[in-house]
DRENNUGU-680047 format. One line per 10 residues: number of its first residue (from 1); for each residue x, y, z of C-alpha. Coordinates in nm, 2 decimals, m for minus. Layout:
BEGIN
NUM = X:Y:Z  ...
***
This chain:
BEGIN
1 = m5.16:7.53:2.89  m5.50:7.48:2.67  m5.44:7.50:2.31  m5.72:7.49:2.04  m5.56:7.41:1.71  m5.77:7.41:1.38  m5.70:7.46:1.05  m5.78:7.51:0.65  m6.14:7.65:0.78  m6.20:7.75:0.36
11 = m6.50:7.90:0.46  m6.62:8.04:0.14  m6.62:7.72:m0.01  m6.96:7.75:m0.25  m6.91:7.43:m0.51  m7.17:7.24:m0.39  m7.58:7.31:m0.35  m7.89:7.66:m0.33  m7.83:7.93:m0.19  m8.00:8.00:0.15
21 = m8.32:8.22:0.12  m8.31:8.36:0.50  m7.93:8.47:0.46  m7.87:8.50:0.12  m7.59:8.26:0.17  m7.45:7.98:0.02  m7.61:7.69:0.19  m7.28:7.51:0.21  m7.08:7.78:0.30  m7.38:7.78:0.62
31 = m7.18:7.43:0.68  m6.86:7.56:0.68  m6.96:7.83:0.95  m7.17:7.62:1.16  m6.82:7.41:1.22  m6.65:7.78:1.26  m6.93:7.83:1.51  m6.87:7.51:1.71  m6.49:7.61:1.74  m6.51:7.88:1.89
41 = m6.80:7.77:2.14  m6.56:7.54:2.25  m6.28:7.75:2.32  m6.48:7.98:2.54  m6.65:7.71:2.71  m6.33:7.52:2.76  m6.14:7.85:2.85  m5.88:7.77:2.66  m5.52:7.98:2.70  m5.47:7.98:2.31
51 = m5.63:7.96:1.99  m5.39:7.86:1.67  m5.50:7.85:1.34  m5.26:7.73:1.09  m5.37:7.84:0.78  m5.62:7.92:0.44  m5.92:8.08:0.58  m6.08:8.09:0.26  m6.01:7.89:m0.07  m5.93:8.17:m0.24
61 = m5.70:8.50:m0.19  m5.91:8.78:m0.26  m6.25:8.68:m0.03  m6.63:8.82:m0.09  m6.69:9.11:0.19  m6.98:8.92:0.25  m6.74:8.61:0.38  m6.51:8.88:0.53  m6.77:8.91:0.81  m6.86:8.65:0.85
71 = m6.48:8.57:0.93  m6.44:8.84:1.15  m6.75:8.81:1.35  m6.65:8.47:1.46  m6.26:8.58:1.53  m6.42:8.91:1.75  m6.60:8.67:1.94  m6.28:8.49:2.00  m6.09:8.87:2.06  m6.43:8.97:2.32
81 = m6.32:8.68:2.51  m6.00:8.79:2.58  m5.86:8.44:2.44  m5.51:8.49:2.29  m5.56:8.41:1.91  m5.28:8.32:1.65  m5.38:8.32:1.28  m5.13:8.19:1.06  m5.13:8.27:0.68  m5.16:7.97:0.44
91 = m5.14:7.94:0.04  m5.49:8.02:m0.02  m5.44:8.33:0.21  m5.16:8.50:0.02  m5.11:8.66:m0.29  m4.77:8.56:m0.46  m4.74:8.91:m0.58  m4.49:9.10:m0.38  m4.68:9.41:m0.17  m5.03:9.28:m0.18
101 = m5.23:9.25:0.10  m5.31:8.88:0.22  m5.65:8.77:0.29  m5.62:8.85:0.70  m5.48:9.18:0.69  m5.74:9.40:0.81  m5.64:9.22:1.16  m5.29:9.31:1.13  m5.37:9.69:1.00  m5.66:9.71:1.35
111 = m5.46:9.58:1.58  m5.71:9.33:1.67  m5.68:9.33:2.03  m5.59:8.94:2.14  m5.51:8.88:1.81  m5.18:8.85:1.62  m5.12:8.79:1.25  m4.82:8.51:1.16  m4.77:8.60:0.74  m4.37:8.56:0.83
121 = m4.13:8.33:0.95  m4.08:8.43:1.35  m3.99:8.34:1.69  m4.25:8.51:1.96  m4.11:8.55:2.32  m4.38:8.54:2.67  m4.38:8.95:2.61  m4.52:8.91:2.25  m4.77:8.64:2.36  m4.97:8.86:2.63
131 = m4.74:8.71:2.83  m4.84:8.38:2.83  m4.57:8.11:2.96  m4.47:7.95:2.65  m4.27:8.03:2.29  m4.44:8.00:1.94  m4.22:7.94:1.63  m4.47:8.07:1.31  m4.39:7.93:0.96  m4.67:8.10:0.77
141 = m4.65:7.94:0.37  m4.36:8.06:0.23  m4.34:8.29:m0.10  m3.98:8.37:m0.19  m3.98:8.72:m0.11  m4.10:8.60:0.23  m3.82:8.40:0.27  m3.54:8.63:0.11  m3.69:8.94:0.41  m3.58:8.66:0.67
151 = m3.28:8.55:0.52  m3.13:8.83:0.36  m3.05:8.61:0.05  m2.98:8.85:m0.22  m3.01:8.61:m0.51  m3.36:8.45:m0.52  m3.30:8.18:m0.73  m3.04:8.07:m0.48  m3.33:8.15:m0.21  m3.55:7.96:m0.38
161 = m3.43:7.68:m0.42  m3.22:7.63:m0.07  m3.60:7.70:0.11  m3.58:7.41:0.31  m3.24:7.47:0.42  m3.27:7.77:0.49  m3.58:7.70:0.72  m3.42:7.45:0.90  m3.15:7.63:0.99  m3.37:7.92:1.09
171 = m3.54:7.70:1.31  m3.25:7.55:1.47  m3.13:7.91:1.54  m3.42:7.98:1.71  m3.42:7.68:1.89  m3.15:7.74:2.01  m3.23:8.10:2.16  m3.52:7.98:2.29  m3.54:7.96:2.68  m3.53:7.58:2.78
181 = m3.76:7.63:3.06  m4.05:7.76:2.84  m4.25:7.51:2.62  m4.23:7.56:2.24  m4.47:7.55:2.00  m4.46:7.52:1.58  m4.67:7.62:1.40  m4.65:7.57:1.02  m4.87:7.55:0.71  m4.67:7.29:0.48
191 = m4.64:6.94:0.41  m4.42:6.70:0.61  m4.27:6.43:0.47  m4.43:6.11:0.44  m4.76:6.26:0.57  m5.07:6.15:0.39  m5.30:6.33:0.18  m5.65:6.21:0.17  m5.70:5.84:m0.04  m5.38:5.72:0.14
201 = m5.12:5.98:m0.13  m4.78:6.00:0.02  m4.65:6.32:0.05  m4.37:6.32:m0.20  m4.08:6.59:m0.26  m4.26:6.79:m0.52  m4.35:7.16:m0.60  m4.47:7.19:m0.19  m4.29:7.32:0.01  m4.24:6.96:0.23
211 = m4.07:7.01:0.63  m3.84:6.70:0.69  m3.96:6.47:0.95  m3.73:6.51:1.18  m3.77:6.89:1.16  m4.06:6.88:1.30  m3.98:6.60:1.49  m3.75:6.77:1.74  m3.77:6.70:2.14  m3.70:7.02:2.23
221 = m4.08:7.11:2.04  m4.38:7.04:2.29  m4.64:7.05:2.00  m4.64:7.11:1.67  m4.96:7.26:1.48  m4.96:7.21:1.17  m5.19:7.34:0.80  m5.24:7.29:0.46  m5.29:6.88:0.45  m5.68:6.85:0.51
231 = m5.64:6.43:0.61  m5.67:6.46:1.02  m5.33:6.28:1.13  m5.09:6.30:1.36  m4.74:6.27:1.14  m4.53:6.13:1.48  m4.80:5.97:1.64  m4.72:5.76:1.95  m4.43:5.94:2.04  m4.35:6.28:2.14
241 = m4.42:6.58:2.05  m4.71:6.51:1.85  m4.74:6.70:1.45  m5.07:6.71:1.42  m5.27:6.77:1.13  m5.64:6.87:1.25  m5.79:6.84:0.91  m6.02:7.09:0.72  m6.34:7.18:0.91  m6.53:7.04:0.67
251 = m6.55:6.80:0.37  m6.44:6.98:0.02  m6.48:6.71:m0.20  m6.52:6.35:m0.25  m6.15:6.28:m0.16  m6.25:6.35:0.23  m6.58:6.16:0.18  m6.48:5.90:0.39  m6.25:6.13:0.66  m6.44:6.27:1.00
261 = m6.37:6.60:1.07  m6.19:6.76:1.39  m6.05:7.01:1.58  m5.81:6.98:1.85  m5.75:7.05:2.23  m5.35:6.99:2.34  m5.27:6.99:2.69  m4.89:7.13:2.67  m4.67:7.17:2.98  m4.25:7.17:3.07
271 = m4.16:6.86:3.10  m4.47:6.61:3.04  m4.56:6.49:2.76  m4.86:6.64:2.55  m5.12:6.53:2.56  m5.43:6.56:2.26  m5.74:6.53:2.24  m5.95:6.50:1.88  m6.30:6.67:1.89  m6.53:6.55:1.60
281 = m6.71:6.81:1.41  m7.02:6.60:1.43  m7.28:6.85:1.23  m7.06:6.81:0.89  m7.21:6.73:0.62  m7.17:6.39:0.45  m7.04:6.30:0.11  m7.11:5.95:0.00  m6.96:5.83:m0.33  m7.08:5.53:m0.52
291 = m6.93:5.33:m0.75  m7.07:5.02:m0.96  m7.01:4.83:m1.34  m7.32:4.74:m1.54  m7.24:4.39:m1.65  m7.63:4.35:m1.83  m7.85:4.54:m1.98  m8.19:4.40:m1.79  m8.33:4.62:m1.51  m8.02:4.87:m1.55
301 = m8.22:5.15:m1.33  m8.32:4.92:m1.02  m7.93:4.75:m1.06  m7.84:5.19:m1.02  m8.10:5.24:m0.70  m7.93:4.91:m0.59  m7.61:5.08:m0.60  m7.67:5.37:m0.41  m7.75:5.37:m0.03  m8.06:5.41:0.15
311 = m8.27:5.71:0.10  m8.25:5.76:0.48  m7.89:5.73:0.47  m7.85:6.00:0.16  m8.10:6.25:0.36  m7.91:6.60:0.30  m7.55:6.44:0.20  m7.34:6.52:m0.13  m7.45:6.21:m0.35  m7.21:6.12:m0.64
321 = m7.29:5.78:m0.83  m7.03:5.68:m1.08  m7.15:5.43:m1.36  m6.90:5.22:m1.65  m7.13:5.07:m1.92  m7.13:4.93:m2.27  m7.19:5.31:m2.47  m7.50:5.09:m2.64  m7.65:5.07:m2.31  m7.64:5.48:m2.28
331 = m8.05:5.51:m2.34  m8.11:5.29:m2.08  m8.04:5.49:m1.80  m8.30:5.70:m1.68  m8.15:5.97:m1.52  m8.48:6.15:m1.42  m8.60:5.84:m1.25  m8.28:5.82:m1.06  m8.26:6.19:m0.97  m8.65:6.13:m0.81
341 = m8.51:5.83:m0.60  m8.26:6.06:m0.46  m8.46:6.39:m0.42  m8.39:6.40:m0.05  m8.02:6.43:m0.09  m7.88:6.74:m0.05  m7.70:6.71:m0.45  m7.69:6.44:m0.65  m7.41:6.35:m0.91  m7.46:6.14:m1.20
351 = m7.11:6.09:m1.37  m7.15:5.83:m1.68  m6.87:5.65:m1.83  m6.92:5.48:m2.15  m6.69:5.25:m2.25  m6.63:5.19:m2.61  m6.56:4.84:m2.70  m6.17:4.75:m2.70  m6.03:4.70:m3.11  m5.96:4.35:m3.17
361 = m5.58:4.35:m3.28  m5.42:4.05:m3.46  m5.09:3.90:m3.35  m4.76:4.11:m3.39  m4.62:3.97:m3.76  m4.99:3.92:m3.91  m5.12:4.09:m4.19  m5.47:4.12:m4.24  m5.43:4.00:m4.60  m5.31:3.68:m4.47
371 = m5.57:3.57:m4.24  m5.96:3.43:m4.38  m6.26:3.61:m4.32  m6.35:3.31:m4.09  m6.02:3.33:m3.92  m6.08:3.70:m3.88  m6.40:3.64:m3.75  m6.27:3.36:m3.51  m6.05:3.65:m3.33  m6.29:3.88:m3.31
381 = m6.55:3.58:m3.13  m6.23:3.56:m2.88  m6.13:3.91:m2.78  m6.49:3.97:m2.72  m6.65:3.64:m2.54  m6.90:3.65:m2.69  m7.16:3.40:m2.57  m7.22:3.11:m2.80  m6.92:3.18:m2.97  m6.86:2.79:m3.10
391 = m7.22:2.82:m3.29  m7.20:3.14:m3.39  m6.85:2.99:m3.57  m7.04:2.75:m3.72  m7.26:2.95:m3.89  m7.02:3.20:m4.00  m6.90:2.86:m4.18  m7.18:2.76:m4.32  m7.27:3.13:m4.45  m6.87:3.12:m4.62
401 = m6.96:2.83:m4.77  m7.26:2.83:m4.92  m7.10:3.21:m5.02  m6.82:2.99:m5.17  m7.07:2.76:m5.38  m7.27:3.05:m5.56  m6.94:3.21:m5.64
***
């Protein structure tokens, strides 16, 4: 079987850039669509068996109409092409209050034909998969009512915090009801343990709801698709079966500025191992983010141009320039100037960062009282290098002096 596994699509992402004047549109919610777009080309060109997306269509639970349709256009397209569609329910997709409706429900409520709804914990058999030879295990993210419905837990302070348990064990109990001549599939939006987040974080036990490795890693899985992380990875790469985390469709913020984007295509049959294959969102947009320390006040705004990257190279990306400087030295930046140099960037961020000079403190056991103006001044010379520090000693001297002699 063909599988096309995305995820964290967070297609009404609007924190960045105009609004578009043909569609009235966020532009860079236009960006997070075009990727959409190029998703589901793919998986009616490719033909694909299955589409699975694991999680948090949109960054926030209760969704514009307008990104609504836009949503539900592209999944029809998906639904006209008779491709078998799976969309799991992540934490941006779910309202923690018990009752209300999640962000997907009007697919659920329609009966969207090819398309099926994972917002609990369940084990689908061939007959509830159009009859398609293979078994999905859903672990949409997990509230605690969610978790008590499964479990029957009573108590849900008890459910709450035995969650993991208590999903491992329901996994292993479908596992094991699971016929062994059928691949199986997870799906999950969670963490994993000692996945990475973007800028290299370790997943750490935390307030996430984090899936033990070897979880996850079990034999008897042929692939595991997995949401919520948005750093592309696969968690057991170069082994089998491979937990992969596709990545977000696009770049949210600086923290993915340096990630590609992807979606992916696994090749999953009975006894062979799976094979995957990464597909590079090539049309998302770029985020470059600059850093750089102003060590002298001469030519501050062409040492700030210097900084940044070509014009050619910032041509429509997310531009963010980060600048430490002496607070003294805060008039000489021209902003102006540099928002004109990078006028073909798509935005442009400016963040400033003054640094006041450090206090000079004197040794633990000194008392001010104690110490000469000139010794105080000698400190002072030293904790701040000062450049012709011996001379500037010297007159410090001389001035005490002659101070001294007129007293």
């Amino acid at each position: 079987m063909k599988i096309l596994h995305f995820a964290d699509a967070h297609i009404d992402m609007t924190n960045y850039g105009r609004h578009d004047p043909e569609t009235g549109l966020p532009v860079r919610v236009l960006d997070f669509l075009k990727s959409f777009d190029t998703i589901v080309d793919a998986a009616i060109s490719e033909k694909v068996d299955m589409v699975i997306f694991a999680g948090d269509a949109y960054k926030d639970r209760s969704p514009a109409p307008t990104f609504q349709r836009e949503w539900g256009r592209r999944i029809m397209r998906l639904s006209q092409a008779k491709i078998p569609t799976l969309l799991l329910i992540g934490n941006h997709d779910i309202s923690p209050s018990i009752g209300r409706a999640h962000a997907l429900q009007e697919f659920k409520t329609l009966q969207v034909p090819f398309v099926r709804i994972l917002d609990q914990p369940c084990f689908l058999k061939p007959n509830e998969l159009w009859d398609l030879p293979i078994q999905v295990i859903g672990m949409p993210w997990i509230t605690r009512s969610g978790l008590m419905a499964v479990t029957g837990e009573v108590d849900s302070t008890e459910a709450f915090s035995r969650i993991e348990g208590n999903i491992g064990e329901l996994v292993e109990g479908w596992l094991e009801e699971a016929d062994s001549s059928l691949p199986i599939i997870l799906t999950a939006h969670a963490s994993i343990e000692g996945a990475k987040f973007g800028g290299e974080r370790l997943v750490m036990l935390g307030n996430d709801l984090v899936l033990s490795g070897s979880l996850v890693k079990n034999k008897k899985f042929s692939y595991v698709a997995m949401g919520h992380i948005h750093k592309p990875q696969d968690v057991n790469e170069g082994f089998q079966p491979p937990v992969v985390y596709p990545g977000s469709i696009e770049r949210v913020d600086f923290g993915e500025a340096k990630e590609e984007r992807f979606f992916v295509i696994a090749y999953v049959e009975k006894g062979k191992d799976t094979k995957v294959d990464w597909i590079e969102l090539t049309g998302a947009r770029k985020f470059i983010d600059r850093q750089t320390v102003l060590s002298s006040n001469e030519n501050v705004n062409d040492v700030l141009k210097d900084a940044l990257p070509s014009q050619q190279e910032m041509s429509e990306a997310i531009v963010r320039l980060s600048v430490e400087y002496p607070r003294e030295w805060d008039t000489l930046i021209d902003e102006s100037a540099l928002r004109k140099y990078t006028e073909g960037a798509f935005e442009f961020h400016l963040v400033k960062r003054p640094q006041s000079a450090a206090r000079v403190r004197i040794a633990e056991g000194q008392l001010v009282s104690s110490l000469s103006p000139l010794d105080l001044l000698t400190q002072y010379f030293d904790a701040s290098k000062a450049k012709d520090a011996d001379e500037l000693k010297k007159l410090a001297q001389k001035i005490i002096s002659e101070d001294a002699l007129d007293i």
